[in-house]
N, C-alpha and C positions, 0 to 999 in steps of 0.2 A: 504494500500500500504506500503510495506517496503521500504528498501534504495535502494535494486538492480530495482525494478521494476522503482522507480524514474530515478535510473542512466540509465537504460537500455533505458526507453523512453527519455533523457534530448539523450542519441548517437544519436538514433533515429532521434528522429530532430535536431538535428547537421548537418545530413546527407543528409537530405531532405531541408536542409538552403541551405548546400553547395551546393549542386546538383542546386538548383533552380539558386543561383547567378552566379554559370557557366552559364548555359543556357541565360541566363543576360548578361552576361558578353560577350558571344562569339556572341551573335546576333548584341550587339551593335558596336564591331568590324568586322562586318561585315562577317563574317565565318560561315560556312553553320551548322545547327542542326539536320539538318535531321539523319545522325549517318553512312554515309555512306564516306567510306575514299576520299580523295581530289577531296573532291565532289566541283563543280564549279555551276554557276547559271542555268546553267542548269541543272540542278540534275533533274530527275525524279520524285522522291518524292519533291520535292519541285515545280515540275509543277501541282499537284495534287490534 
């Protein structure tokens, strides 16, 4: 492995960190995940 392959995978899960602690982040605030805009408790996908 060179340097770019390390830097390239160290973005990589940078990005996969961040992405997971949003979804963390916005469950425990109460805000819907499903991915659909000012989706309320009743979402579809969340009945599902």
């Amino acid at each position: 492995m060179n340097i770019w392959d390390i830097i390239i995978t160290a973005l990589i899960a940078l990005m996969l960190i961040m992405a997971v602690r949003s979804i963390v982040k916005n469950k425990k605030a109460g805000k819907c995940t499903c991915g659909c805009e000012g989706c309320a408790a009743g979402c579809d996908k969340k009945n599902k």
